[in-house]
N, C-alpha and C positions, 0 to 999 in steps of 0.2 A: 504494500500500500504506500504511495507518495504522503509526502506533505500536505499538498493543497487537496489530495483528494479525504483526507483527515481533517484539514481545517473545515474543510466543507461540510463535514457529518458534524460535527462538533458544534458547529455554528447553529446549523438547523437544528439538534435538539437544544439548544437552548432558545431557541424562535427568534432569533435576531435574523436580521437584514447584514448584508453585505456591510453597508456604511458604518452601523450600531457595531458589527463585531469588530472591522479593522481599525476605529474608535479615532480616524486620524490618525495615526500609527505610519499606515502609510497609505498611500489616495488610493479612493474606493476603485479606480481603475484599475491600476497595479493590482491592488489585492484580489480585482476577479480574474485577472490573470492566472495568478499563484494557486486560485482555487482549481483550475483550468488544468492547471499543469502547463504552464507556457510559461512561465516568467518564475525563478530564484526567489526564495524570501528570507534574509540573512538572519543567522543566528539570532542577533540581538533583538530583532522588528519582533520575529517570533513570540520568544521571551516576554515582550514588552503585551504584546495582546495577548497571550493566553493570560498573563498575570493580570493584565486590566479587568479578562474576563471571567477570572478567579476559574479558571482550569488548571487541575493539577497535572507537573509533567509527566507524572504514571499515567493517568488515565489519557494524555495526549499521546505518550509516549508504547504504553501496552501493546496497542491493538498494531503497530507498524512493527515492531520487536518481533512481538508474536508472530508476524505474518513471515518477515523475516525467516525466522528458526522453524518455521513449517518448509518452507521452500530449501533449505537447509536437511532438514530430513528427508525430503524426498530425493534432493541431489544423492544424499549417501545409501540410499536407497539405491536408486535405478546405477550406481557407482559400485554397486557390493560392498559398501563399507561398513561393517557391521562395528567395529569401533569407534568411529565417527558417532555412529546411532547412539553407541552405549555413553559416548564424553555429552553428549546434546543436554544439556539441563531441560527439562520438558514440563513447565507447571503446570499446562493443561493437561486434563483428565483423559480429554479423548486425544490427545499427542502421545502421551503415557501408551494409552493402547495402541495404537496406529505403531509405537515404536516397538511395542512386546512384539505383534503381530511380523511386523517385518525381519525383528531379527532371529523368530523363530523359522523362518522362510529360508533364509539367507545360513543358519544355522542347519537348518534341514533337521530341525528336531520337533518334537512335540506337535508335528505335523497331523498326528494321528485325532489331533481336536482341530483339527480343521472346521468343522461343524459348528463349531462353537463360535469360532472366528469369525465365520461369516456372518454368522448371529450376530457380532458385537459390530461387524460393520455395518451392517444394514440398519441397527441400530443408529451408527454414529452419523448416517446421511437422513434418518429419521428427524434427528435433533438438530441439525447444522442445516442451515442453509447455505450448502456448499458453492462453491463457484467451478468454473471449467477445469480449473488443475485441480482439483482438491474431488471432482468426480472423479477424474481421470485418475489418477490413483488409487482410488478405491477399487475402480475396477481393474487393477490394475497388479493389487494383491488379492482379488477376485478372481485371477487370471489364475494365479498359482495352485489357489484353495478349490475351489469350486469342481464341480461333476464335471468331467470331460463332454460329456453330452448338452453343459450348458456354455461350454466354454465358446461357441460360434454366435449365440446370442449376446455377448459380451461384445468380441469384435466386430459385429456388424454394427454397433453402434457408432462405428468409425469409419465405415466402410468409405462414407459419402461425406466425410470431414472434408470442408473448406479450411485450407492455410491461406490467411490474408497479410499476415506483418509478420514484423520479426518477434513481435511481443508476444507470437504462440511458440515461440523456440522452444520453451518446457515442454509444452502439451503436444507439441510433434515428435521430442526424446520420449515422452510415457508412452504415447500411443504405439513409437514405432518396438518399444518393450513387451508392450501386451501382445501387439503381434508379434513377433519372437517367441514370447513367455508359450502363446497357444501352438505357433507352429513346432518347438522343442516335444510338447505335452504329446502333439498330435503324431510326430514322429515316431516318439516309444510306442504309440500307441497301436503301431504298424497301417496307421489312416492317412494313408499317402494320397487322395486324392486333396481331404486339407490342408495337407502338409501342402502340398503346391500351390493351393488357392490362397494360405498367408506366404509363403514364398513372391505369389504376381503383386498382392496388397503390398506387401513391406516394399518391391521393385517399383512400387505404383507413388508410391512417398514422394516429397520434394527433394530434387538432389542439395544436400544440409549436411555442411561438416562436421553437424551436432550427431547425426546417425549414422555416420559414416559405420561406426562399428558394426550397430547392427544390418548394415545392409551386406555387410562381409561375411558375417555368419548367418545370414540369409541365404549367400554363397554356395555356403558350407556344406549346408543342410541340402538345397539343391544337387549339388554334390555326391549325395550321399545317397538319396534319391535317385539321380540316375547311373549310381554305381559306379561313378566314374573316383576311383580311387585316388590317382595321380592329382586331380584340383583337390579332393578332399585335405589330402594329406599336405601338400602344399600351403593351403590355407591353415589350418593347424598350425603345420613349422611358422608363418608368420604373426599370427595370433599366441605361439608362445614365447616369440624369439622379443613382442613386444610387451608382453607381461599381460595381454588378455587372455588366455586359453581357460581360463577359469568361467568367460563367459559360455560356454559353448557346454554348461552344464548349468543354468542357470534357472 
């Protein structure tokens, strides 16, 4: 969450007008700007209006922090960093679980409450009014847990994803994970006609430095599919010679 897109919540539950909250501070133009996200608002201006309007820096400060250390977990997430997860101070309730959840994934333990897990996520999009990354991840460790049989209803929720800006850079690394995450599942699962149908979806992606991995071990997996051993293996040697081969079990 920005600055001004904070100044702007704040303002409104206190039912002031643009001019009442930036108080002369600094001119009501500027400060719609700032609300805007189009224009800077220095430290001190800051400071000076939340204090006029008796806002404390936690409660200004919480909810951009928070949002912060969510995007933070998910980076170590879709990263495999399960120490990253475990160092993250998490004082929310449903962060707290979203982190058990993931590093029991990433762990490959206690898999066998699966069920349970999905109960607490479906839970935690009951209670939140999520946004696009914070769905996308859900379904994301939805991907891992869930019935193989439900796992195509999951990706087809993305099948017909429009990428417009670069400010969906997250939410096209989740997605192109969840495909992965299904095509891996569907693999084992000896369901090669899926396996290639997320194989064309992940090749169908924007070409994006951000997923460049996964569309290597999209590869891979094609690869392996049509038995062709020599790119299989190849791919491998380079994904271990760069410290990822760890994805290619993920």
């Amino acid at each position: 969450m920005k600055i001004g897109t904070q100044l702007k919540t704040t303002r409104l539950l206190l039912g002031l007008t643009q001019e009442q909250f930036s108080a002369g501070i600094v001119t009501e133009s500027y400060y719609s700007r700032v609300e805007s996200n189009k224009s800077n608002i220095s430290m001190d201006s800051l400071l000076k209006i939340l204090n006029y309007n008796q806002v404390s820096l936690y409660d200004f400060f919480e909810p951009i922090i928070r949002e912060d250390i969510n995007q933070e977990l998910i980076l170590a997430f879709i990263n495999l960093d399960s120490k990253k997860i475990e160092q993250l101070d998490l004082a929310d309730g449903n962060e707290q679980m979203l982190a058990k959840i993931m590093l029991a994934i990433l762990k490959k333990n206690n898999l066998n409450d699966s069920k349970d897990y999905q109960m607490q996520l479906e839970k935690y999009l009951s209670i939140k009014n999520q946004d696009e990354i914070q769905r996308a991840v859900i379904d994301l460790l939805l991907a891992y847990l869930c019935d193989i049989d439900q796992l195509m209803l999951i990706v087809k929720k993305y099948k017909k994803y429009v990428f417009e800006s670069s400010k969906q850079e997250l939410t096209l690394r989740i997605i192109a994970r969840i495909e992965l995450v299904a095509m891996e599942r569907f693999y084992k699962a000896g369901r090669i006609d899926d396996t290639l149908q997320l194989v064309k979806l992940l090749g169908s992606l924007p070409e994006d430095s951000n997923i460049i991995l996964e569309k290597a071990i999209s590869r891979y997996y094609l690869a392996l599919v049509d038995k062709d051993d020599k790119e299989a293996k190849e791919l491998r040697k380079i994904l271990e010679i760069i410290g990822y081969d760890n994805y290619l079990s993920i």
